[in-house]
N, C-alpha and C positions, 0 to 999 in steps of 0.2 A: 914666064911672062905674068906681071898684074895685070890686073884690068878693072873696072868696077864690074858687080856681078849685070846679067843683062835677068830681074827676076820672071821674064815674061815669054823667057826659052827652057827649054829642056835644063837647061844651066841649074833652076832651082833645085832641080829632081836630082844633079848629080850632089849642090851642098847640102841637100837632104839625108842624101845616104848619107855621106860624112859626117855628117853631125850624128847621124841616128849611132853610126855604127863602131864611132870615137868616144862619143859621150856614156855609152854604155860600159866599153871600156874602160877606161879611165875613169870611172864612176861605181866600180863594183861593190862598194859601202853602201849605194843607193840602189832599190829595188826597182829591177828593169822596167818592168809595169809603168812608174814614174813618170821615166824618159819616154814610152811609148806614147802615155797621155798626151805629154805637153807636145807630143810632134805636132797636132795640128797649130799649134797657138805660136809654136816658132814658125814654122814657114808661112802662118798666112797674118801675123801680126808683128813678130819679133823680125824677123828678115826685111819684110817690105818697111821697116822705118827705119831701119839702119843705112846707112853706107856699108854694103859690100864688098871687100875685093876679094876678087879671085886669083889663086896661082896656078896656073895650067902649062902642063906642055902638050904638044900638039892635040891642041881641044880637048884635054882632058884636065879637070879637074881636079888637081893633089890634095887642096887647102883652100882655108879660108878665113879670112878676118871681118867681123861685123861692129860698127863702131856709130854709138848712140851717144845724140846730143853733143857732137864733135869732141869727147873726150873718152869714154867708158868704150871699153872696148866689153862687149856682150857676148859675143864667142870669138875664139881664137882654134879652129881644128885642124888638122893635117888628116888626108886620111889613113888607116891602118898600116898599109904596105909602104905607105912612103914617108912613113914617119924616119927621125937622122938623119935626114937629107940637107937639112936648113932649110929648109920652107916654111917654118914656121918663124924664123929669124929674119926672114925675106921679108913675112907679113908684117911684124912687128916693125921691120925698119921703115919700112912703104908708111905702115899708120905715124912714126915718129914726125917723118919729115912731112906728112902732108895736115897733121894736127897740133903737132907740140909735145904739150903736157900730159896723160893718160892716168886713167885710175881702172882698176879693174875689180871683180871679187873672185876667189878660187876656192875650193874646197882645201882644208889644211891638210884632209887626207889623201889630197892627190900632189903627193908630195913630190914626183916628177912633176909636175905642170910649176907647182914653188920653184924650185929649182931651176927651172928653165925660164922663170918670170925674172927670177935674182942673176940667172946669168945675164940677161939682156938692159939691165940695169933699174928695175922696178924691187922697191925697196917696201915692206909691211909697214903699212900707218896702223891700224887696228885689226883686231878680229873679232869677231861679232857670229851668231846664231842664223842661220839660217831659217825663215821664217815658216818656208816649204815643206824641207826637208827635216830641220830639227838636228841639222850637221854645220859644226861650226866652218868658217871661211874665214879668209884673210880680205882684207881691202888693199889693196898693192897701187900705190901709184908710181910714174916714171914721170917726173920736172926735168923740161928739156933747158938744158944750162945755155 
């Protein structure tokens, strides 16, 4: 099931872990330290401006999509165990049909996340420097036909 996320229950504390414990993975070019910092600045600034949604089965929390200024999707996570499942395809589909058009950015070195942006039909408009990190990314958008 989607839902939008509710940020003012236990709910956040579970996209937390995801985030923390996904991003780490999938981000092993970047030093963990990094991710640790920015945890407070995603959940109590990044999360609460976004849209939300959550995929859960019985109250629990697998994934999740956050999607800023009704187009840019800001995070896209599944979490560790329940990664292959299509939940993260779930997500993606739930944000096409409730937004449209989408642009995103990804690490070029996470080259499964590419992959999985290209199979769902988001195509590289540019790549550009990461300002943070100092690691280049792709700009990926999906134009809904």
């Amino acid at each position: 099931m989607i839902k939008k996320l509710n940020q003012y229950t236990e709910e956040i504390n579970q996209v937390m872990k995801i985030w923390k414990d996904s991003t780490i993975k999938a981000h092993a070019f970047i030093p963990e330290e990094y991710w640790l910092r920015s945890y407070n600045r995603v959940k109590e600034k990044y999360i609460p401006m976004a849209d939300t949604y959550v995929y859960a089965e019985e109250n629990e929390i697998k994934g999740f999509i956050s999607i800023l200024d009704q187009e840019y999707i800001g995070a896209l996570f599944v979490d560790i165990s329940s990664q292959g499942q299509g939940i993260g395809r779930r997500l993606i589909e739930h944000a096409k049909e409730a937004y449209g058009s989408l642009s995103l950015a990804v690490y070029k070195k996470n080259e499964k996340a590419v992959s999985f942006y290209e199979l769902v039909g988001f195509q590289i408009k540019c790549e550009q420097l990461n300002e943070e990190t100092n690691e280049p990314e792709y700009i990926m958008m999906y134009e809904k036909k």
